[in-house]
Structures are given as structure tokens and as C-alpha cells.
C-alpha positions in Angstrom: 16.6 -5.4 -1.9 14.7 -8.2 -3.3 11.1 -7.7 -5.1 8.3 -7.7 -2.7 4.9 -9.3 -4.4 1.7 -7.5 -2.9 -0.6 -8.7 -5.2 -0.6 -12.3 -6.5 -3.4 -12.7 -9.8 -4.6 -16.5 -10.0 -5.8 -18.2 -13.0 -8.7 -20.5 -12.5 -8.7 -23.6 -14.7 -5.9 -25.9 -13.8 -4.1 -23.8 -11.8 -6.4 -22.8 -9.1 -9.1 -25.5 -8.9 -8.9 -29.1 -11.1 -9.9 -29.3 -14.7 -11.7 -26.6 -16.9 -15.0 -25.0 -15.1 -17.0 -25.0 -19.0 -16.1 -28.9 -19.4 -17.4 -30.1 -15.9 -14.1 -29.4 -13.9 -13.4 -26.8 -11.3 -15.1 -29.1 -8.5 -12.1 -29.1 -6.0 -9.2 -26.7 -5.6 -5.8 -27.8 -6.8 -3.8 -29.5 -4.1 -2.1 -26.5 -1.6 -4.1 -24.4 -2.8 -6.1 -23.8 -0.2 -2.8 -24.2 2.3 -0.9 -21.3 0.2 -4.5 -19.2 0.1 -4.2 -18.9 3.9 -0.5 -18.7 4.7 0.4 -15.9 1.9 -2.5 -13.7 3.1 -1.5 -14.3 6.8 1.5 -12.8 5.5 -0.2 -9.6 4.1 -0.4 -10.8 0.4 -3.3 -9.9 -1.5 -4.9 -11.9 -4.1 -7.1 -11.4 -7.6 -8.0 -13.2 -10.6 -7.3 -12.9 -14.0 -9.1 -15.8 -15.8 -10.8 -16.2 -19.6 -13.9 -17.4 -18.4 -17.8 -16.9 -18.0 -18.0 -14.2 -15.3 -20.8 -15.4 -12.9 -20.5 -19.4 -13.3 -16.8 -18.7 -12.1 -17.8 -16.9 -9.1 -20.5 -19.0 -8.3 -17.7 -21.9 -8.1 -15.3 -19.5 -6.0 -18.3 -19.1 -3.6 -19.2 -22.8 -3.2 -15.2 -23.7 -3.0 -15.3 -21.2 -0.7 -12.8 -18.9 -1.4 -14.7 -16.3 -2.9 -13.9 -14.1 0.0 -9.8 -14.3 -0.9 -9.5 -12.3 -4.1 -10.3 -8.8 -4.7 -11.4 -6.8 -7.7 -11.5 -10.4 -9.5 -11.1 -10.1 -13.9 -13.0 -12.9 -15.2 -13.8 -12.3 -18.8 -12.8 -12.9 -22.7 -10.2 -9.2 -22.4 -6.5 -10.1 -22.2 -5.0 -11.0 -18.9 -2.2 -8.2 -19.2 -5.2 -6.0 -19.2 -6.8 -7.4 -16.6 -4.0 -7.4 -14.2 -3.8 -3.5 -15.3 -7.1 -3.1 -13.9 -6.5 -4.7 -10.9 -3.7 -2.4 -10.2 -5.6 0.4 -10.6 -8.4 -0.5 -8.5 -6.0 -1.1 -5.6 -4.2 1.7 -6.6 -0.9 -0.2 -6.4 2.2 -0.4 -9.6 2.0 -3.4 -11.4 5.1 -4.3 -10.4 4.2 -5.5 -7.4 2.1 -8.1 -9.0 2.7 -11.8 -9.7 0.5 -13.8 -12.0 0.2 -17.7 -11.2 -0.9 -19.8 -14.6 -0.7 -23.2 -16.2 -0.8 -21.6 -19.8 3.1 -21.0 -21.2 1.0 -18.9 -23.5 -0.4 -16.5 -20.8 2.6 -16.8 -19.3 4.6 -15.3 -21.9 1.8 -12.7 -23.2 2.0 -11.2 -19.6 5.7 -10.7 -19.3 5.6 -9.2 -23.0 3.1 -6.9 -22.0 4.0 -6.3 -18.6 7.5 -6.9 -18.1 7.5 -6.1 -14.7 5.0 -8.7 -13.5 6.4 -12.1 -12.0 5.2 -15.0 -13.2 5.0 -18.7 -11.7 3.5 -22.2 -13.3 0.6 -23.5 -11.6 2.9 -26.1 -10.0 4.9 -23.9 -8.0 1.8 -23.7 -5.8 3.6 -25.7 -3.3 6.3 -23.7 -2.9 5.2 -20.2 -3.2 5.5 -19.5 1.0 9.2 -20.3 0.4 10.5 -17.5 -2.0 11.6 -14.6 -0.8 9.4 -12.3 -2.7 6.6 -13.9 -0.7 8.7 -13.9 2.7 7.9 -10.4 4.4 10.9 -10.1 7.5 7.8 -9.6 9.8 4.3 -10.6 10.0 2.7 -7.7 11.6 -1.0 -7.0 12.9 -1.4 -4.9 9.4 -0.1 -7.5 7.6 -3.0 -10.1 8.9 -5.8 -7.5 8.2 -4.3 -6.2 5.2 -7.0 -8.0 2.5 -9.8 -6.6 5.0 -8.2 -3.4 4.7 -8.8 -3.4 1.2 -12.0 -4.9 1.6 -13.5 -2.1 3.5 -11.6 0.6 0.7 -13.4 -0.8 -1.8 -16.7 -0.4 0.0 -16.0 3.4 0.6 -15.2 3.9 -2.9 -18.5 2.7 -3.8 -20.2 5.1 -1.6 -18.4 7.8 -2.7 -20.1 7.7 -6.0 -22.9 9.3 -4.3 -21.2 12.4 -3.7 -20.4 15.4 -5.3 -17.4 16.8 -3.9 -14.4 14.5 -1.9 -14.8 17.0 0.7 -18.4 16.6 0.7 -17.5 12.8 1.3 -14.9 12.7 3.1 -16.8 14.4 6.0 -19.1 11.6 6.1 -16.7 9.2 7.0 -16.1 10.2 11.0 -12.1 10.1 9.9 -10.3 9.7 13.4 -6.5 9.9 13.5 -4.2 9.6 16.2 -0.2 10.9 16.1 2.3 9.5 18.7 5.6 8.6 19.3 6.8 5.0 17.8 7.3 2.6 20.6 9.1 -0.7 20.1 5.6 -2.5 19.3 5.2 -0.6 16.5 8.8 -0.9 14.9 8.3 -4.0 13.2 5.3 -2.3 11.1 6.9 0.9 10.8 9.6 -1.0 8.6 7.2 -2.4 6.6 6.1 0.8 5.8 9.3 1.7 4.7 10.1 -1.2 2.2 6.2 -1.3 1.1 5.6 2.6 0.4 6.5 4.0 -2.6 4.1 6.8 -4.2 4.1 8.3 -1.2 7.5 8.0 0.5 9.4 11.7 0.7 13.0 10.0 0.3 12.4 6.6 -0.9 14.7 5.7 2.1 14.3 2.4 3.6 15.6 1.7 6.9 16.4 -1.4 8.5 14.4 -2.4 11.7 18.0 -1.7 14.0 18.4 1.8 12.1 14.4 2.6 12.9 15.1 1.5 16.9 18.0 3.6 17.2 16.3 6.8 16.0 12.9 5.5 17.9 14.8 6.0 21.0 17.1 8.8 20.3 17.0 12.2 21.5 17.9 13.6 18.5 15.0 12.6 16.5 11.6 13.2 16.4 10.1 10.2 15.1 6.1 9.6 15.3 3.6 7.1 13.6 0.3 8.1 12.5 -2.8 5.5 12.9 -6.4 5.8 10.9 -10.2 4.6 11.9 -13.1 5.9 10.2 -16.9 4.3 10.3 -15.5 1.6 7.7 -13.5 0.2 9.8 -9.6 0.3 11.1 -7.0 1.3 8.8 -4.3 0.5 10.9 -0.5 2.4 10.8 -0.8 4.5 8.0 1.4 6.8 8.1 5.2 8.1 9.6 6.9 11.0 10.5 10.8 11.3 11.4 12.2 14.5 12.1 15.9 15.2 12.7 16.5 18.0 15.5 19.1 20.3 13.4 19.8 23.1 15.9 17.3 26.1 15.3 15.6 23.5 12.9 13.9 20.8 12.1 14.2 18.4 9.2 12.0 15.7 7.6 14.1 12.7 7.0 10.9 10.8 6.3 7.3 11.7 5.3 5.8 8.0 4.4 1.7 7.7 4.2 0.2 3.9 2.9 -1.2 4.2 -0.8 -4.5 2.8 0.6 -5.3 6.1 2.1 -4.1 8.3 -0.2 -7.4 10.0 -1.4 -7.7 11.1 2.6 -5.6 13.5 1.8 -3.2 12.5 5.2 0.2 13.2 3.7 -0.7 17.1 3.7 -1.7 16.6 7.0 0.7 14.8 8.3 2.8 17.6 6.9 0.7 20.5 8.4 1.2 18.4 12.1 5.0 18.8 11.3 5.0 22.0 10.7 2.7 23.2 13.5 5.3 21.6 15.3 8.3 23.3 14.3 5.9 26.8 14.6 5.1 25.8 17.9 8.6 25.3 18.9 10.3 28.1 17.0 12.0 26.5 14.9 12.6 26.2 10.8 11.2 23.4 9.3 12.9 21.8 6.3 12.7 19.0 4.5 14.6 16.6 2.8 13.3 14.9 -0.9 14.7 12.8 -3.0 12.8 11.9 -6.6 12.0 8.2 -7.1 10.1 6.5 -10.1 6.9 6.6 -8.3 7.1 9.9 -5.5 6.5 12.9 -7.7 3.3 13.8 -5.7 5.2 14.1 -2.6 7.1 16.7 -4.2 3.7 18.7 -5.5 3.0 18.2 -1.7 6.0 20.1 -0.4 4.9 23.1 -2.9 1.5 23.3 -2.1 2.3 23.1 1.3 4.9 26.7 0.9 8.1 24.6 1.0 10.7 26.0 -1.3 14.0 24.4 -2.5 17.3 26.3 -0.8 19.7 23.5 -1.7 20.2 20.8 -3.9 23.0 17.8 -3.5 23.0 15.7 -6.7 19.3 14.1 -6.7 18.9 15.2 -3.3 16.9 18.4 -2.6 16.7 20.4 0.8 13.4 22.3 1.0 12.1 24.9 3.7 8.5 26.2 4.5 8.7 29.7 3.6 4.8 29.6 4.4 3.0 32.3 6.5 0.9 31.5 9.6 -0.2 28.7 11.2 -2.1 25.8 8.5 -5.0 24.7 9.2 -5.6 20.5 9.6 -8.3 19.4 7.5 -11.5 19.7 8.8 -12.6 16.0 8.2 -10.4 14.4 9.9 -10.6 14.4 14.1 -6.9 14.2 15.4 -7.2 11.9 18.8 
């Protein structure tokens, strides 16, 4: 599967707006700029900056350029950009391979790909052809996709307020957290793949399924297959997260357990997982699980654990797991399931 970019880091002089902002430049955006600005983020790509410059006369210029609004958790300082960029990712709490750095500097250029090998990088004059990569070509443009940098947006505001709080709990419960879990229907199939090929961290399997696959078991008897969707008082978080249960006889088994990254700290991949097994409880059945390491879904497994699953079977890399837990979980208390 080709590299997806989520992230893509500008530079400022000469590549995002003309000239050099300390000599007199930075008075009009590059040409396409502006035209790849709003066609990549249609598409669901975010944007930051990683530029060596004075902090506040930069932003000033994003501001009266008007652009400011475009890039989140913006690095405009003296630091190295390699650094920069790893700030960025951990403020969006994405891998840093999943970012691309745009720059006119060879220089930068090369001193990000030594540092972070795993970073694309583009000269500032492949501006104008950006929207035509693949790494930049999501198969669908979804409604997620088109609020996804006001998704962000609003995340960064709650982690701000949580600051004030003691506990995550504590926070948490201020947030009037309403989720809603329901069978996928074909209007949601074209985000539920997304999910698929975007989540990593928190993907059970690491499976990704083509749109055709996810249709089929949308609409087969066989599966249990349900999408979970977030609000809270910050705004709508969209499709968050999915759940796809195969009906194995006196069981059931989690094929997939996916929850976005960006609502990680909400704690909704446990509770996505209590819902599941409430379910089987409900319906008499065993409830296993399928798990599959990856590079980036270790916490899943800690999940599973937690949770009371225990391994009975293991198949190469592949684990089957089964909740050997007693009673019926409780759903967090902060979150009101709609």
C-alpha cells in the first residue's frame, strides 16, 4: 500500500510565501500556494510549520496572508527543523512517518531525512504538483476528511483545558462525551475504510480492508459489524471508531477493534470493547478476539489484558484471545452512549 501523508510541515521563506520575511519579503504567498492550501485539506491533510524564523513577526505575516488558520501546532524558532517536526508529531499525537516536509533549502532537506528518515520530503517547487501524488490522493474524500483540521482544532483546545484538572477522570466528566454505536450503512463505508488504512496505534489486527471487502461483511449475516461516532461540548468528532465481529457458532470473534488516535485519551477503545463484550454476555456467547502485533499497536494488546482477555491460541504472529472476565463491565461513566 502506498505511504499516506497526514501531516505536511511547510517552510516559510521561499517556499511558502516570496522572499525572506527578515529582508522585506514574505508579502505574498508563493504561486499555488494558496490553490494546494485548500485542496490538500479538502482532502483531510493537515498542515504545520517548521521554519528558522522570529516567532511572532512570522505569525503576524501568516495572519495578514491569511492563512494563519491552516497550520497547527506551528515551530517557528532557531531549534532544528527535525526537532520541530518531532514536536509536531507529538502534539497531534501522530508517527512521524506520516509527515512530509516542503522546503527550498537542499540543506534542510537533507538534515531532515538524516534525522528522520521516515519523513518525505519535497522542494518548494513541487508546490504545483502536490494534489497529484498518490501519497496526497486519499481513494475517498469523506465528511471526516473535510473537518479533519477542525477536528484537530477543537483537540487542541480541550487539551488546554485539561490543564486545569487534576485527574483525567475528573476532566473527562466535564466534557458532556456523547457516543452513539450502530450498524455501518453504505453511507458510512467510504469513512469506515479510511479508518482502516489511516489507524495504526490503535488498530487490533492492523488489517486493512478494501471498500468491496468492508460492503460485503456490512451486509452479511455473518458479521457483526458496527461504527462508533463521538460529540462532546467541543464540538463533533465524527466516526471514530469500529467494531467487526465474526459470528463463530457459540462465539463471537473480533476481527477488528479500530478507534482514531485523536480520541485516544477518551479512553473509547476499552469501551468500545466493554460494548462488545456486553454483547456476547447478552447473547450467551464467548467472546474472543483476534490480535495481531504491528510496529505501532502494542496498547491494544495491554487493552485486551486489562479488559480479562487471555491468549488460548497462537498462529505464527497471530494470537486468538478470550475474555475469561467475570460479570458484566461497566461503560465508563463519562461517556453517555446515545
Amino acid at each position: 500500500m502506498a505511504k499516506r501523508i497526514k501531516c505536511l510541515v511547510w517552510d516559510l521563506d521561499r517556499t511558502l510565501w516570496e522572499g525572506i520575511l527578515s529582508e522585506g519579503g514574505g508579502t505574498a504567498l508563493r504561486e499555488g500556494v494558496k490553490e494546494a492550501l485548500e485542496e490538500l485539506d479538502r482532502r483531510g491533510i493537515l498542515f504545520s510549520i517548521a521554519s528558522k524564523n522570529e516567532r511572532a513577526p512570522a505569525l503576524r505575516r501568516l495572519e495578514e496572508l491569511g492563512v494563519a488558520d491552516y497550520f497547527l501546532c506551528p515551530e517557528i524558532s532557531w531549534d532544528e527543523k527535525a526537532e520541530g517536526i518531532r514536536r509536531i508529531a507529538e502534539a497531534l499525537n501522530l508517527k512521524t512517518e506520516a509527515f512530509a516536509l516542503i522546503d527550498d533549502s537542499v540543506f534542510e532537506r537533507d538534515a531532515v531525512q538524516y534525522a528522520l528518515p521516515d519523513v518525505s520530503v519535497y522542494p518548494e517547487t513541487a508546490v504545483r504538483t502536490l494534489e497529484t501524488l498518490p501519497e496526497f490522493t486519499p481513494r475517498f474524500i469523506t465528511e471526516d476528511s473535510r473537518n479533519r483540521r477542525r477536528m484537530y482544532q477543537a483537540d487542541l483546545v480541550r487539551r488546554q483545558a485539561k490543564r486545569r484538572f487534576g485527574s483525567d477522570e475528573e476532566f473527562l466528566r466535564t466534557l458532556d462525551i456523547h457516543a452513539t454505536l450502530r450498524p455501518v450503512e453504505e453511507a458510512d463505508l467510504q469513512r469506515v475504510e479510511e479508518l482502516t488504512v489511516r489507524t495504526h496505534q490503535l488498530n487490533s489486527t492492523g488489517y486493512t480492508y478494501s471498500y468491496e471487502e468492508l460492503a460485503e461483511m456490512a451486509h452479511s449475516p455473518d458479521y457483526i459489524f458496527q461504527v462508533c461516532g463521538l460529540r462532546d461540548k467541543y464540538g463533533d468528532s465524527g466516526k471514530v471508531g469500529l467494531l467487526l465481529l465474526k459470528k463463530d457458532g457459540d462465539a463471537l470473534t473480533i476481527k477488528l477493534l479500530i478507534v482514531s488516535c485523536r480520541v485516544m485519551a477518551y479512553g473509547v477503545g476499552s469501551a468500545l470493547l466493554t460494548q462488545a463484550i456486553r454483547l456476547a454476555v447478552g447473547q450467551g456467547k464467548r467472546l474472543r478476539a483476534e490480535f495481531l502485533e504491528t510496529e505501532h499497536n502494542r496498547i491494544m494488546y495491554v487493552t485486551y489484558k486489562f479488559a480479562g482477555f487471555e491468549e488460548i491460541e497462537e498462529q505464527g504472529e497471530r494470537l486468538l484471545l478470550e475474555y475469561r472476565g467475570e460479570g458484566l463491565p461497566e461503560l465508563p461513566g463519562y461517556i453517555t452512549w446515545e
